[in-house]
mmCIF file of the N, C-alpha and C atoms, coordinates in Angstrom:
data_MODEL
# 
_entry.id   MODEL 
# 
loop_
_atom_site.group_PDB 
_atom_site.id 
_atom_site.type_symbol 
_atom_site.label_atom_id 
_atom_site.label_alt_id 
_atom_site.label_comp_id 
_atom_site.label_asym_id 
_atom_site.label_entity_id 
_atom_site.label_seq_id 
_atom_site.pdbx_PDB_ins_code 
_atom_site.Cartn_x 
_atom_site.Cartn_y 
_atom_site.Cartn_z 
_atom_site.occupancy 
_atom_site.B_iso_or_equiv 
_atom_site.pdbx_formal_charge 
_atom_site.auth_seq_id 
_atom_site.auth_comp_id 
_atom_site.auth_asym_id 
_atom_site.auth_atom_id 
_atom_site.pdbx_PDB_model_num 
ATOM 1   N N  . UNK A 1 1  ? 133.780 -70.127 -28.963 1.00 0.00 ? 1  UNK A N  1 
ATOM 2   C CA . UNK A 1 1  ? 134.695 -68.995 -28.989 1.00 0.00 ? 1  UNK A CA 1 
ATOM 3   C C  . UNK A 1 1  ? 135.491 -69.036 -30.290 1.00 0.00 ? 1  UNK A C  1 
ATOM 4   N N  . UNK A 1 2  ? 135.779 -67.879 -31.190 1.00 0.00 ? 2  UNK A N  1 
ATOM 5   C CA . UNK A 1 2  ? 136.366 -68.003 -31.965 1.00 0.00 ? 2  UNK A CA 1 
ATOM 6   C C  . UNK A 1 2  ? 137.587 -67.509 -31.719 1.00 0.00 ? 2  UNK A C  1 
ATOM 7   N N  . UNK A 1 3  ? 138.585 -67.623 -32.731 1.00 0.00 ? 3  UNK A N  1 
ATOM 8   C CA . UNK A 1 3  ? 139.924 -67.425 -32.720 1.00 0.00 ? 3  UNK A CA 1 
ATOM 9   C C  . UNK A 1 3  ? 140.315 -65.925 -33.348 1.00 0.00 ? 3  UNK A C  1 
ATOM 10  N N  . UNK A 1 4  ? 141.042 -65.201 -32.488 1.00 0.00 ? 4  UNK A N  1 
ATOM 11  C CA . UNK A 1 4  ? 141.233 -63.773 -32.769 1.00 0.00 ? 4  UNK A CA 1 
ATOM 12  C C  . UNK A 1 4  ? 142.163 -64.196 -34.249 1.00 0.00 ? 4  UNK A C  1 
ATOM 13  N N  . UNK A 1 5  ? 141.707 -63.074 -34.745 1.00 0.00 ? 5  UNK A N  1 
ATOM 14  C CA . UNK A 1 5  ? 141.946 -62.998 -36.166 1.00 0.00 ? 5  UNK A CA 1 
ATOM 15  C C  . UNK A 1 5  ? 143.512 -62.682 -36.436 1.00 0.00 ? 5  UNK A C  1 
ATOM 16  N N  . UNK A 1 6  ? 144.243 -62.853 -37.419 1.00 0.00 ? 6  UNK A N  1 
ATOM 17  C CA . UNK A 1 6  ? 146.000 -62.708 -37.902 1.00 0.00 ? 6  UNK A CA 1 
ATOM 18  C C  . UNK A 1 6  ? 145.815 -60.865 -37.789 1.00 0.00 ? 6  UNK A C  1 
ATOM 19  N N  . UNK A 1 7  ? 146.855 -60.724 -37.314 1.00 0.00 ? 7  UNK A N  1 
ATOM 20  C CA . UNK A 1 7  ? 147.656 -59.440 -37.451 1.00 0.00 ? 7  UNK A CA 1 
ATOM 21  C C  . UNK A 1 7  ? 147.645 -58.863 -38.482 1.00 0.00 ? 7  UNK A C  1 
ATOM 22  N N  . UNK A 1 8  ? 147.478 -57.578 -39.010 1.00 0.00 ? 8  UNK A N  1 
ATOM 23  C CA . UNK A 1 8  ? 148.009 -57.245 -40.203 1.00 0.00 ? 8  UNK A CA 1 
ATOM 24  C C  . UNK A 1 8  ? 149.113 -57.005 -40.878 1.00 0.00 ? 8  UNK A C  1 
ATOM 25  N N  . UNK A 1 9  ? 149.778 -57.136 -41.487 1.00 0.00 ? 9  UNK A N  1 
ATOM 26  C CA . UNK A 1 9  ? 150.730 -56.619 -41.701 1.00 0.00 ? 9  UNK A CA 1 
ATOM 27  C C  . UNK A 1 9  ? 151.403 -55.665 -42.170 1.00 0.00 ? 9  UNK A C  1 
ATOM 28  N N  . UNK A 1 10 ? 152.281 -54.996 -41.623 1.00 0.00 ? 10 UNK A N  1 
ATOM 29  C CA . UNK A 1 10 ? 152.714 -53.335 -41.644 1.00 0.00 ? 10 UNK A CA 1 
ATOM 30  C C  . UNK A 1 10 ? 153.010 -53.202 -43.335 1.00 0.00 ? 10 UNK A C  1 
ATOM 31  N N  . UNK A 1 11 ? 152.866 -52.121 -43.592 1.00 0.00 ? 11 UNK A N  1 
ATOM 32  C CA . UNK A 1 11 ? 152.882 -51.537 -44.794 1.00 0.00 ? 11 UNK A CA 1 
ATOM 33  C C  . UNK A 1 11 ? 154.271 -51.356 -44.874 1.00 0.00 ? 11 UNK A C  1 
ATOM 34  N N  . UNK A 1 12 ? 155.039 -51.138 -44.044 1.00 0.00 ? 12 UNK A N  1 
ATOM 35  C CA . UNK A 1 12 ? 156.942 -51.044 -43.908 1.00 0.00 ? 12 UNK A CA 1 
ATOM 36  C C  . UNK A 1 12 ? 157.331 -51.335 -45.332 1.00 0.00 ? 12 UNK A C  1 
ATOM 37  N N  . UNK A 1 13 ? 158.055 -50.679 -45.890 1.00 0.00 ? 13 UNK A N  1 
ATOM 38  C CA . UNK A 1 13 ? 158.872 -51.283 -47.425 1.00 0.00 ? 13 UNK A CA 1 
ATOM 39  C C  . UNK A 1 13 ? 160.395 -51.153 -46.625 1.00 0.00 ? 13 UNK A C  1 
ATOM 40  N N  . UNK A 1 14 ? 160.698 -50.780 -45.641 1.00 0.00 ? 14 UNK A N  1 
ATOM 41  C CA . UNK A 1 14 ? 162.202 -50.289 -45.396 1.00 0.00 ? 14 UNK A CA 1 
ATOM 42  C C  . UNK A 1 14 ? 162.931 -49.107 -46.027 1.00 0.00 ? 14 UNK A C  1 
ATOM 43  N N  . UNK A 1 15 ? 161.972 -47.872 -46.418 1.00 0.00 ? 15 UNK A N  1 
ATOM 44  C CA . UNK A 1 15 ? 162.584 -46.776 -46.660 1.00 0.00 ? 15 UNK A CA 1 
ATOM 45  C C  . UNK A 1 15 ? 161.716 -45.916 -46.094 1.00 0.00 ? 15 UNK A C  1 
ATOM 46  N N  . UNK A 1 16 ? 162.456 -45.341 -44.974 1.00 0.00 ? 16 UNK A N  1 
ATOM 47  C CA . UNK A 1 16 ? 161.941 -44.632 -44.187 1.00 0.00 ? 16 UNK A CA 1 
ATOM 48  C C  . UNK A 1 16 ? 162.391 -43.347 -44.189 1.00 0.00 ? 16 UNK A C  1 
ATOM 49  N N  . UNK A 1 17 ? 162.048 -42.786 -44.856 1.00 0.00 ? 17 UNK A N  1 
ATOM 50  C CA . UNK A 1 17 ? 162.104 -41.622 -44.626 1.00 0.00 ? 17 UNK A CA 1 
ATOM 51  C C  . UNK A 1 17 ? 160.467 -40.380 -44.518 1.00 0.00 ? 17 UNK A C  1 
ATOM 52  N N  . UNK A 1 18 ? 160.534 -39.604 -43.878 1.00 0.00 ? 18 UNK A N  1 
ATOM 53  C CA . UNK A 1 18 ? 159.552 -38.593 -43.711 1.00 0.00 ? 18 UNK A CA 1 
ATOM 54  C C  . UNK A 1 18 ? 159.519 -37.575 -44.147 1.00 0.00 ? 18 UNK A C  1 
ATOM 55  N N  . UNK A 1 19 ? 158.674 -36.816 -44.901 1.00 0.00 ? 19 UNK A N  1 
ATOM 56  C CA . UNK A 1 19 ? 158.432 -36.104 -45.779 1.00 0.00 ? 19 UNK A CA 1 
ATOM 57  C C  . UNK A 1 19 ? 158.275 -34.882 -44.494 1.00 0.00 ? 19 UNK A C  1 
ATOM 58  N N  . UNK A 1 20 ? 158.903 -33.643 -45.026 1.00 0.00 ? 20 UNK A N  1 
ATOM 59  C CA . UNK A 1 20 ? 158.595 -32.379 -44.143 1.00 0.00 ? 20 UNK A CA 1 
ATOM 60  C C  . UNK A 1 20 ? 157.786 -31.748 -44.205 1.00 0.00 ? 20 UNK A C  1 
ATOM 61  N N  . UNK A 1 21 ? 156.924 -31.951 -45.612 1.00 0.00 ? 21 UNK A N  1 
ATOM 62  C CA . UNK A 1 21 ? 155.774 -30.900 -45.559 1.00 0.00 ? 21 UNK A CA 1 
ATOM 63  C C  . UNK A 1 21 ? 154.434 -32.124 -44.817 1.00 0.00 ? 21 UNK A C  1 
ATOM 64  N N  . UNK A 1 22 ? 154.926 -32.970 -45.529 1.00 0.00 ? 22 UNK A N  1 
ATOM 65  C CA . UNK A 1 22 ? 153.236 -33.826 -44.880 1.00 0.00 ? 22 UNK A CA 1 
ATOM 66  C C  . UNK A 1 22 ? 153.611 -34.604 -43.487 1.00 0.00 ? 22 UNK A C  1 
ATOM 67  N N  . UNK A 1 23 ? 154.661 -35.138 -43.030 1.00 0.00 ? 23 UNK A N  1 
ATOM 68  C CA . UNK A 1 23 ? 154.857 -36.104 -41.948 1.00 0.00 ? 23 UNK A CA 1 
ATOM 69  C C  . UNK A 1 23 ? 155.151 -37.281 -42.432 1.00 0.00 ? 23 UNK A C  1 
ATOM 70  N N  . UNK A 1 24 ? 154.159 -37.672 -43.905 1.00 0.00 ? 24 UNK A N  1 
ATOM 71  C CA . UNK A 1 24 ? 154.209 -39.061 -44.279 1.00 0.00 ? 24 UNK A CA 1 
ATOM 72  C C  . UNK A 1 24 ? 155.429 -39.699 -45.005 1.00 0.00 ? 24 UNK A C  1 
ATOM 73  N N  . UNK A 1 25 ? 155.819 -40.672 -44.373 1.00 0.00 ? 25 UNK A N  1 
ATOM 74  C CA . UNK A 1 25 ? 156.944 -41.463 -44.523 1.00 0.00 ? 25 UNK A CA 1 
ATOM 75  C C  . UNK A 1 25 ? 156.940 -41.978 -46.291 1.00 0.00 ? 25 UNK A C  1 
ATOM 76  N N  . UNK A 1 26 ? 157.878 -41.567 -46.885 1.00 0.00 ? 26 UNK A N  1 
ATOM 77  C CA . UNK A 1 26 ? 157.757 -41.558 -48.312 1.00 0.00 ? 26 UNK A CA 1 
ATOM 78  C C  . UNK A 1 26 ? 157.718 -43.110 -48.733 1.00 0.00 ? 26 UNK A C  1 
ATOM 79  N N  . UNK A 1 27 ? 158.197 -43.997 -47.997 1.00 0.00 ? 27 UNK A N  1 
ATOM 80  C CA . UNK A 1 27 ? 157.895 -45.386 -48.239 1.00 0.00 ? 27 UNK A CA 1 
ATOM 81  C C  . UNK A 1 27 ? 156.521 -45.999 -48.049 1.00 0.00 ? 27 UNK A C  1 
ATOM 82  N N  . UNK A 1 28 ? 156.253 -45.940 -47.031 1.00 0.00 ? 28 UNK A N  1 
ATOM 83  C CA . UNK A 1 28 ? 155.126 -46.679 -46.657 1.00 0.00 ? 28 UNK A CA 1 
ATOM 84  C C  . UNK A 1 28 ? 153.588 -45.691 -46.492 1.00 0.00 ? 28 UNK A C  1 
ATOM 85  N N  . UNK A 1 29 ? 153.883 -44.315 -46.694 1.00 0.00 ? 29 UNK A N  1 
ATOM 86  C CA . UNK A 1 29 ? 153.149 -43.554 -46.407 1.00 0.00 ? 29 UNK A CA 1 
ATOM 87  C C  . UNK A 1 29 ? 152.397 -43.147 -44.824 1.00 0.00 ? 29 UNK A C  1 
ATOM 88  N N  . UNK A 1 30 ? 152.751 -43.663 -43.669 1.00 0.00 ? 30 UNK A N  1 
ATOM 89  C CA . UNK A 1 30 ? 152.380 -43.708 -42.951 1.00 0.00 ? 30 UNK A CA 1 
ATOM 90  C C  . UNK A 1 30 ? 153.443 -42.371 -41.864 1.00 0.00 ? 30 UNK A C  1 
ATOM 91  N N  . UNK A 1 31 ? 152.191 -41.185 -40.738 1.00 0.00 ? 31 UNK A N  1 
ATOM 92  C CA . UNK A 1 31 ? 153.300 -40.408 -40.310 1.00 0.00 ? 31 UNK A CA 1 
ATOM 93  C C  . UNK A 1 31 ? 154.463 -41.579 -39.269 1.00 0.00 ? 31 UNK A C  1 
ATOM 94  N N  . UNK A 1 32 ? 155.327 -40.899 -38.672 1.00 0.00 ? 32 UNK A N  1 
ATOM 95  C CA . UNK A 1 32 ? 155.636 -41.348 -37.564 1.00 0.00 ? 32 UNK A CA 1 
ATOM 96  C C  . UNK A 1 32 ? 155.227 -42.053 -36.445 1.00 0.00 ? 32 UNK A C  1 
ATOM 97  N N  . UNK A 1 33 ? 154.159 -41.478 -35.973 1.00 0.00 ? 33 UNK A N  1 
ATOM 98  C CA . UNK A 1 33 ? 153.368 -41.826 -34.604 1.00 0.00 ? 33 UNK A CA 1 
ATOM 99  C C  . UNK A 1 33 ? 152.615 -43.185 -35.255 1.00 0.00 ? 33 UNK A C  1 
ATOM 100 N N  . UNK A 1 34 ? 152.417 -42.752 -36.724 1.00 0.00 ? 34 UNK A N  1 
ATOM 101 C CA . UNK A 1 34 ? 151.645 -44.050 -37.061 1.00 0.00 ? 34 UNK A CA 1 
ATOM 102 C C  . UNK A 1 34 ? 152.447 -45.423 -36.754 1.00 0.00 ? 34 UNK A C  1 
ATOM 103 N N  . UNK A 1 35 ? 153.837 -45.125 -37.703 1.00 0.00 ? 35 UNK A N  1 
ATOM 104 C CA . UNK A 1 35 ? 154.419 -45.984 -37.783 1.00 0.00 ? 35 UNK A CA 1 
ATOM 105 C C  . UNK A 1 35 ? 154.422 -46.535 -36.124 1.00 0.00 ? 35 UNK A C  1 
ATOM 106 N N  . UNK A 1 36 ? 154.649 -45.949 -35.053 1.00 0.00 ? 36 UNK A N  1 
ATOM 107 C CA . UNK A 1 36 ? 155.518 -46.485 -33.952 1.00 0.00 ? 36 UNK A CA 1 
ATOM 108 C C  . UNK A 1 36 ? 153.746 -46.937 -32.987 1.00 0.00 ? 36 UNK A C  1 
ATOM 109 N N  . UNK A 1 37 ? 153.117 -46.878 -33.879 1.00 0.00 ? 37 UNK A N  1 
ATOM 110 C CA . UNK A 1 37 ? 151.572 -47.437 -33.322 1.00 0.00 ? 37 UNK A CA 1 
ATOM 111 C C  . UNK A 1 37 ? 151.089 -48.446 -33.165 1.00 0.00 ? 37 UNK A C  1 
ATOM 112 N N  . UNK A 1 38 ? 151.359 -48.984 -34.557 1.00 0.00 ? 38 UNK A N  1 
ATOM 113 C CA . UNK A 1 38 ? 150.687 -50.178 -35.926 1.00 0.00 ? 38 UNK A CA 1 
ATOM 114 C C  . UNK A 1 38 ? 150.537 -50.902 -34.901 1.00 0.00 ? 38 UNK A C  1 
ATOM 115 N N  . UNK A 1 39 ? 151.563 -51.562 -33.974 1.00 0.00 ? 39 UNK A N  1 
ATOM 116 C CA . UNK A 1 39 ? 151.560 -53.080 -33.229 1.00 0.00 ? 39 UNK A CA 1 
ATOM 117 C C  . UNK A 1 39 ? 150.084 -52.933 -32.588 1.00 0.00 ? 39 UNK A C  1 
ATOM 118 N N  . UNK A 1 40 ? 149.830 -51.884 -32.099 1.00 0.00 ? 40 UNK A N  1 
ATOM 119 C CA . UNK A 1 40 ? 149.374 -51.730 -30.965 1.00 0.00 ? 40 UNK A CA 1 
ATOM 120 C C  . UNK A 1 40 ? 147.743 -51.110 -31.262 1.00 0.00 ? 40 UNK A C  1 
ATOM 121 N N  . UNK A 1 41 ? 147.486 -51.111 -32.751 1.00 0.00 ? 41 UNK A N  1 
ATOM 122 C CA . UNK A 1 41 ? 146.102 -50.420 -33.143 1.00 0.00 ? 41 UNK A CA 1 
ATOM 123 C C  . UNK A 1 41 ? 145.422 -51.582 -33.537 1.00 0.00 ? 41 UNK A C  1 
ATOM 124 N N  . UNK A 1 42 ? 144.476 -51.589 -33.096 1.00 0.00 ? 42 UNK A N  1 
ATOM 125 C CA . UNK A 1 42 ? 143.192 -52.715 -33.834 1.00 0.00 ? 42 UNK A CA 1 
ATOM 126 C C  . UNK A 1 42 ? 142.905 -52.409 -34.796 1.00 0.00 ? 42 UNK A C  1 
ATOM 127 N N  . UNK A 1 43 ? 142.737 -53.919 -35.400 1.00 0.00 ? 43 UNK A N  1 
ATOM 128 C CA . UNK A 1 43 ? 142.492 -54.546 -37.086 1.00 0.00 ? 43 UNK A CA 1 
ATOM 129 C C  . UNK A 1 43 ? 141.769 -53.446 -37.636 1.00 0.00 ? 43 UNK A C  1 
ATOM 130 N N  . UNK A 1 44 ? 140.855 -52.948 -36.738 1.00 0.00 ? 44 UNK A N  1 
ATOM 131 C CA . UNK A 1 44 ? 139.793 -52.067 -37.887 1.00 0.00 ? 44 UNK A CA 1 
ATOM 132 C C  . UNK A 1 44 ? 140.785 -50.647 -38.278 1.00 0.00 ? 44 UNK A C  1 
ATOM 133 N N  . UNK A 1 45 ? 141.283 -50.398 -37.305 1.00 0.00 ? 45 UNK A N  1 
ATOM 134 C CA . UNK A 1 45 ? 142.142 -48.891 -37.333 1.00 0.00 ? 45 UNK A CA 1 
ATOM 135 C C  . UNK A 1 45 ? 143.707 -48.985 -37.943 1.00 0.00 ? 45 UNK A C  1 
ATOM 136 N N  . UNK A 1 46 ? 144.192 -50.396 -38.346 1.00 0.00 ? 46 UNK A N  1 
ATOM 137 C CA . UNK A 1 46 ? 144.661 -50.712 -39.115 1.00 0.00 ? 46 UNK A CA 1 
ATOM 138 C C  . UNK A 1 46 ? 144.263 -50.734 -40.413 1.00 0.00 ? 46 UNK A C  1 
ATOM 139 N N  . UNK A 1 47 ? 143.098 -51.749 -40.502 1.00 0.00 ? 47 UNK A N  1 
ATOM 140 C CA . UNK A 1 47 ? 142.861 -51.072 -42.061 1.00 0.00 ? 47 UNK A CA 1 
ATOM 141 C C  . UNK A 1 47 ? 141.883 -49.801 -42.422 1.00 0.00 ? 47 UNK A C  1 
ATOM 142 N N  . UNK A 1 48 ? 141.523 -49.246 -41.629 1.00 0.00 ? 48 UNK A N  1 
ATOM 143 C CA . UNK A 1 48 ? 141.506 -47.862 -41.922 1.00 0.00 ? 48 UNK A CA 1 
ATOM 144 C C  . UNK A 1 48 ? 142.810 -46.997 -42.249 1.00 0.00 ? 48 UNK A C  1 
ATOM 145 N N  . UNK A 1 49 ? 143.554 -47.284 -41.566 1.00 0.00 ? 49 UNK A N  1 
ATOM 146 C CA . UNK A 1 49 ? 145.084 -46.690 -42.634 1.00 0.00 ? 49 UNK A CA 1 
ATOM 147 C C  . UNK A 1 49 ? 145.505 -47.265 -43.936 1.00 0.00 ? 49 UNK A C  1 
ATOM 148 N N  . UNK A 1 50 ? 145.522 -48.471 -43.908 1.00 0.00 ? 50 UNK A N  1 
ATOM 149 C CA . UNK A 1 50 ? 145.639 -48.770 -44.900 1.00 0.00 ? 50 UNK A CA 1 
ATOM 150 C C  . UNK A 1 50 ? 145.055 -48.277 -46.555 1.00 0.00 ? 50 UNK A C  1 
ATOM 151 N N  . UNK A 1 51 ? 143.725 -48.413 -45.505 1.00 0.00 ? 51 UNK A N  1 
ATOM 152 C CA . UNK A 1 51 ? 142.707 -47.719 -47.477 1.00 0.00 ? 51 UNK A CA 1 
ATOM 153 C C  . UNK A 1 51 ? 143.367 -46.272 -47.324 1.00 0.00 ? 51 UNK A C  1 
ATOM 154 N N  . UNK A 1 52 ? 143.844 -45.656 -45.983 1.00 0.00 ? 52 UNK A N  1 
ATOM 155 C CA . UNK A 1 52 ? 144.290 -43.941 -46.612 1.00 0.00 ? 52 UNK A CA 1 
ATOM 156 C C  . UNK A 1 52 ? 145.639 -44.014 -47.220 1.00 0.00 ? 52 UNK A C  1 
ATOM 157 N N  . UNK A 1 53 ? 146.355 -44.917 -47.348 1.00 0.00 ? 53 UNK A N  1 
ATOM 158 C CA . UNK A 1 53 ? 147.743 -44.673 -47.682 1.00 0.00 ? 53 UNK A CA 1 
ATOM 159 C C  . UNK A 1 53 ? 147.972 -44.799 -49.287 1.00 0.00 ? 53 UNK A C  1 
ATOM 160 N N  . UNK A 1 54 ? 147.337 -45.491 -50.187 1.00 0.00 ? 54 UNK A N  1 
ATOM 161 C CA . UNK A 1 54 ? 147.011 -45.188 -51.616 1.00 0.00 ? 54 UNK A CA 1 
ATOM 162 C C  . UNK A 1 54 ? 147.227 -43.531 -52.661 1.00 0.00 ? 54 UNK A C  1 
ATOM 163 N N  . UNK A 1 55 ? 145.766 -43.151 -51.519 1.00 0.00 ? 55 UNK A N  1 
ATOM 164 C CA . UNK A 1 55 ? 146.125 -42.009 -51.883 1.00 0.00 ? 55 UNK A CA 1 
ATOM 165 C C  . UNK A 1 55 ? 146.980 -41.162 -51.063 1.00 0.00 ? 55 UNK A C  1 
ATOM 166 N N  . UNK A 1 56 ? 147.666 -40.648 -49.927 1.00 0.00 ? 56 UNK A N  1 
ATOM 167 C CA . UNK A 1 56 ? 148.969 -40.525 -49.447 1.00 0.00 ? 56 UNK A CA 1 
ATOM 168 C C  . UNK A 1 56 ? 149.767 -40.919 -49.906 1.00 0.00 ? 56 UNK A C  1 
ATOM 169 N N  . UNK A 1 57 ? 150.648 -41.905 -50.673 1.00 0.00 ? 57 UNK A N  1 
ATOM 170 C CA . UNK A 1 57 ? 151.537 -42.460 -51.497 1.00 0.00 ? 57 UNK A CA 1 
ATOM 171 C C  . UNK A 1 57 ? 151.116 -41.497 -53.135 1.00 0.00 ? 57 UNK A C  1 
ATOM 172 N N  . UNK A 1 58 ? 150.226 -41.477 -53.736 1.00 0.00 ? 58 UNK A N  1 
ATOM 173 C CA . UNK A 1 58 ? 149.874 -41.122 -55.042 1.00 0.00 ? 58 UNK A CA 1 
ATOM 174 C C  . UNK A 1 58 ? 149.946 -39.372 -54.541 1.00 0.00 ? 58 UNK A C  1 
ATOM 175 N N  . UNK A 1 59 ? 150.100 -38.901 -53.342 1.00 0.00 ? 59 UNK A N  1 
ATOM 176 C CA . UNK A 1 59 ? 150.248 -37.364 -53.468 1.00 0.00 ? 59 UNK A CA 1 
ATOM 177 C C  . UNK A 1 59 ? 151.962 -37.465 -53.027 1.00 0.00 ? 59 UNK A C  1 
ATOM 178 N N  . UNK A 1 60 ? 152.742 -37.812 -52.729 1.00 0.00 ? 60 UNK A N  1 
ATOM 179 C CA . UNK A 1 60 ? 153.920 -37.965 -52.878 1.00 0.00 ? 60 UNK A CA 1 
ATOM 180 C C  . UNK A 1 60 ? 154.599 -38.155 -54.132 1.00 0.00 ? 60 UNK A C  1 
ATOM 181 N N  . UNK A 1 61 ? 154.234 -39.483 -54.852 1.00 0.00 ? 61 UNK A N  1 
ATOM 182 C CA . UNK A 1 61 ? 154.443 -39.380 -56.266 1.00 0.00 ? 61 UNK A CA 1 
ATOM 183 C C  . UNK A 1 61 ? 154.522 -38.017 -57.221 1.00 0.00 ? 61 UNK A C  1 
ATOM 184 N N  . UNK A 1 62 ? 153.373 -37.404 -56.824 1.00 0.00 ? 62 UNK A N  1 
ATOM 185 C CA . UNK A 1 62 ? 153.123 -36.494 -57.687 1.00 0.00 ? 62 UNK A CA 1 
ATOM 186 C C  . UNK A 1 62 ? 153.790 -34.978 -57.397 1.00 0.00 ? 62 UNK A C  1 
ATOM 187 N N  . UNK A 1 63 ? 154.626 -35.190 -56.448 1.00 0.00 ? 63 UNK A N  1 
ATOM 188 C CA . UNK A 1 63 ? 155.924 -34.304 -55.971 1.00 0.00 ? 63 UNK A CA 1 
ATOM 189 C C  . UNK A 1 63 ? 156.964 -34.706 -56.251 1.00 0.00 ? 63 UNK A C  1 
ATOM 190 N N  . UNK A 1 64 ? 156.709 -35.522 -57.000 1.00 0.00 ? 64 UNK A N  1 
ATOM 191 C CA . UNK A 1 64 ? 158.561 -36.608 -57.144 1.00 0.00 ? 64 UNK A CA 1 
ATOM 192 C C  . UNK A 1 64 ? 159.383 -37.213 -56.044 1.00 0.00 ? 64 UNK A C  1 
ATOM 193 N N  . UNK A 1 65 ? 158.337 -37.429 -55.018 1.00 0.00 ? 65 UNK A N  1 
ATOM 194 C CA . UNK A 1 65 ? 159.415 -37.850 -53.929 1.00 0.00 ? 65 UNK A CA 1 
ATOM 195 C C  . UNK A 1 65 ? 159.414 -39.794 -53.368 1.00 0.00 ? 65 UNK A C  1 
ATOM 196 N N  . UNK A 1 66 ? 158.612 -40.109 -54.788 1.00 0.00 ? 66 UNK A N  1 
ATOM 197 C CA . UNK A 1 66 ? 159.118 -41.351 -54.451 1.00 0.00 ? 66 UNK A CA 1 
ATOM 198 C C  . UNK A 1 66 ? 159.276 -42.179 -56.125 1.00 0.00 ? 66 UNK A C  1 
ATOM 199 N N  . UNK A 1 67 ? 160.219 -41.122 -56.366 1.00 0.00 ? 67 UNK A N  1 
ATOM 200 C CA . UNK A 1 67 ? 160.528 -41.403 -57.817 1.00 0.00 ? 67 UNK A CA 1 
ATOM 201 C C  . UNK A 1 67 ? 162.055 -42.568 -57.832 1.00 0.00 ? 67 UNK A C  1 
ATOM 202 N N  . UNK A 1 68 ? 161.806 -43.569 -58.506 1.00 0.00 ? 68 UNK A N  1 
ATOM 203 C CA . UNK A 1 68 ? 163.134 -44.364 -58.411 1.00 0.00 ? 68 UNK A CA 1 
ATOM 204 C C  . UNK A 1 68 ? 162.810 -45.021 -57.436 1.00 0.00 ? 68 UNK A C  1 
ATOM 205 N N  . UNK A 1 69 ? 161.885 -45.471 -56.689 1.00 0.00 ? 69 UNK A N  1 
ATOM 206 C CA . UNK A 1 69 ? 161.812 -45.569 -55.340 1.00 0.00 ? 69 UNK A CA 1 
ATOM 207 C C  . UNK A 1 69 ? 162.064 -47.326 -55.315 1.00 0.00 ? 69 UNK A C  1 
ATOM 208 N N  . UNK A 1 70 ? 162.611 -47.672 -54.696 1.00 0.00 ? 70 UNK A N  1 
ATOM 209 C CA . UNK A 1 70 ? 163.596 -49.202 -54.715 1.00 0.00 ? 70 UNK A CA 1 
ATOM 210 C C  . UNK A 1 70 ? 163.379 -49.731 -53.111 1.00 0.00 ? 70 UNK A C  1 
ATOM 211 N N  . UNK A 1 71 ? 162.262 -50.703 -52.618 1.00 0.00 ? 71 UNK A N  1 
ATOM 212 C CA . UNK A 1 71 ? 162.958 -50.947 -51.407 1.00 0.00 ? 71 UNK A CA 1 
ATOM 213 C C  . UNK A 1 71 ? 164.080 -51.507 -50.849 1.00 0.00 ? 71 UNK A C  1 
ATOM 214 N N  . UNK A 1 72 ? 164.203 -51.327 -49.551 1.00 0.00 ? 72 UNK A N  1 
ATOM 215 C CA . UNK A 1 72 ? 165.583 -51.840 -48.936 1.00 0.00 ? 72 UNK A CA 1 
ATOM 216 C C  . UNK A 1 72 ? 165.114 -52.749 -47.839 1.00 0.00 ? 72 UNK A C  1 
ATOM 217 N N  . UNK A 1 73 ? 165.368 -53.985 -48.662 1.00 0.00 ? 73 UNK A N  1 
ATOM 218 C CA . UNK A 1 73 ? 165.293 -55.341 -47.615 1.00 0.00 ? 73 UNK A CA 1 
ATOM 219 C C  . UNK A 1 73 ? 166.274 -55.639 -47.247 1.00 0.00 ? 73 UNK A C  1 
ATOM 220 N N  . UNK A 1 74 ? 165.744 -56.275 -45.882 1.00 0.00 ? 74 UNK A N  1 
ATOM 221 C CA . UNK A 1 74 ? 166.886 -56.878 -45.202 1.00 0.00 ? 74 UNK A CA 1 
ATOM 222 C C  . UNK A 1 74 ? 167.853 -57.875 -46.043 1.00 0.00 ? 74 UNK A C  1 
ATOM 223 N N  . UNK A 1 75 ? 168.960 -57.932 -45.532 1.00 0.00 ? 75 UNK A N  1 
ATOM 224 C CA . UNK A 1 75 ? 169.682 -59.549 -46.382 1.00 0.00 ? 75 UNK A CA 1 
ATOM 225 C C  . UNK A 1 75 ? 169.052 -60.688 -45.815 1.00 0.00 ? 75 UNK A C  1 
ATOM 226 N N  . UNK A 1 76 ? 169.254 -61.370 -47.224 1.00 0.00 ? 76 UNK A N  1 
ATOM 227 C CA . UNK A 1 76 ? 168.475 -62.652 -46.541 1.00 0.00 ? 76 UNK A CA 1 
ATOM 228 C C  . UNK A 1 76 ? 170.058 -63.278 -45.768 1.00 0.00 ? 76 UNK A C  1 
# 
């Protein structure tokens, strides 16, 4: 038996905000429903978002809406 594979890890930068024309969260690129999913989607349908969020992030850019864009981490 092998050992289920590591989690992925969320694309989260900590700026969350959502874009009104697309849904997609100008940080991480991901909509809403995505975001409140991730835990709960298998590895493959995880990184199937993943390869889409590149370009989702690069069509935001190119609206200026993640210009300056700085994440917000927690304090250590």
């Amino acid at each position: 038996m092998t050992a289920p594979s590591p989690r992925l890890q969320s694309p989260c930068i900590q700026v969350c905000v959502l874009d009104r024309l697309t849904g997609h969260c100008i940080g991480c690129g991901r909509t809403g429903e995505e975001i409140g999913a991730w835990s709960l989607l298998p590895e493959v349908a995880q990184r199937r978002l993943l390869a889409a969020l590149p370009a989702r992030l690069a069509a935001l850019e190119a609206r200026g809406l993640r210009a300056d864009l700085t994440p917000r981490l927690p304090p250590a």
